[in-house]
C-alpha positions, 0 to 999 in steps of 0.5 A: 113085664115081657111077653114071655111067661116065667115060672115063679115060686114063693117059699117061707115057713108054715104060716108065713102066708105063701098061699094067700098070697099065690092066690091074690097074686095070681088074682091081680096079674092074671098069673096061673097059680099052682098049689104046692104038692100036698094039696095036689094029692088025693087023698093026701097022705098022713104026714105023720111016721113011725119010722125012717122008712115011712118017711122015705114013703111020704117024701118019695110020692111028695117028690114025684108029685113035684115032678108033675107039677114042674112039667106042668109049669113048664108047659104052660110057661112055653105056651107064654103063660107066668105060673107062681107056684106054692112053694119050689120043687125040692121041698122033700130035699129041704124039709128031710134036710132039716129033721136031719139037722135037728137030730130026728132022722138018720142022714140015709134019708136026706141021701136018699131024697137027695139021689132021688131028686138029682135023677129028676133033674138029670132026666130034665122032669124037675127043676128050680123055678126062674125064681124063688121069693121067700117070705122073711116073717116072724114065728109070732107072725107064723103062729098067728096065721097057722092058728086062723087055719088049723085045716092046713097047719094042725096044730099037732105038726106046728112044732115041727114044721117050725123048728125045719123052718128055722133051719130052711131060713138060713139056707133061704136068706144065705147061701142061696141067694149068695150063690144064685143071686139072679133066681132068689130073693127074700121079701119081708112079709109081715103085711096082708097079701094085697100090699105085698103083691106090687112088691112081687111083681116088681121083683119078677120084673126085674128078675133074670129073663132066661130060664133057671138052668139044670146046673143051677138046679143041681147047686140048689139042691146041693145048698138045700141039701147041705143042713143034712150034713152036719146034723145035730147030736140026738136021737132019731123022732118019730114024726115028721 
């Protein structure tokens, strides 16, 4: 790998093993890891919600806790450091996104959201890593790996957090990497994380050296976005 650092993020479903393999990573290349944005927070919020505008409050302090840690990626990039990042920065786009799609909120929140982090990477505070690696798994490999850590996949958010996954897996392995081809790549992740990392490192090696530019931010944003478009029939749930 050169000498200059890249910001890179793994993504993938709750329980496809994006943490572990941060910190092994981060371990075996001596890369800077960063925890996604939940786990940044205290306390952390509840993400349970009663109403679409407790949800608009839960994703709001989410995305501007993506903000913080974008710019801190950013700078320790410039100072020549890799920083692999627990999951990318347009999280709460992508994941209001898929309640839309599956009926449980009305699609005034995924605008909202949208609006919300499109002002952030206007103002140059978010952003897209210079590449995003999403971990292809199985929902019997999920479920497997959720159950070993009940502390950060409770099994009472397990049903909805895979059914979002489901639909951020097609924008994942389609249109993302059909349209931004140099910043995402898909990684089929149903071994521990240590045989994984090679795999990892070459990816990032042959990656696109120039960082991820606003104008592919906002395409991002557009394709993660877009399963709110076209939402399914059903009412609006109460939880997230």
């Amino acid at each position: 790998m050169d000498a200059r650092g890249r910001l890179v993020a793994v993504e993938g479903g709750s329980g496809a093993g994006k943490t572990t393999l941060v910190r092994t990573a981060s371990r075996t290349l001596d890369w800077d890891p960063l925890a996604e944005a939940f786990d940044r927070l205290d306390p952390a919020p509840s993400l349970d919600f009663a109403s679409p505008t407790e949800l608009l409050r839960i994703e709001a302090t989410l995305l501007a806790e993506e903000a913080r840690r974008y710019r801190w990626a950013r700078r320790r990039v410039a100072s020549g450091r890799t920083v692999l990042a627990d999951t990318g920065f347009l999280g709460p786009v992508s994941y209001t996104a898929g309640l839309i799609a599956l009926g449980r909120v009305p699609a005034a929140i995924g605008r909202s959201v949208r609006e919300s982090a499109r002002s952030a990477i206007d103002r140059g505070s978010l952003g897209i890593p210079d590449l995003t690696v999403y971990l292809k798994t199985t929902a019997v490999e999920r479920s497997r790996r959720a159950a070993a850590d009940r502390v950060h996949h409770p099994s009472s958010l397990g049903p909805r957090h895979e059914a979002v996954s489901r639909v951020e897996a097609r924008c994942f392995e389609g249109p993302l990497p059909a349209t931004l081809p140099d910043r995402f790549r898909t990684l089929r992740a149903g071994s521990e994380a240590r045989t994984l990392v090679p795999r990892l490192g070459a990816l990032v090696d042959r990656a696109d050296p120039s960082p991820a530019s606003r104008k592919e931010a906002l395409v991002a944003l557009a394709l993660l976005a877009a399963p709110a478009e076209t939402p399914r029939r059903g009412a609006a749930g109460t939880n997230r």
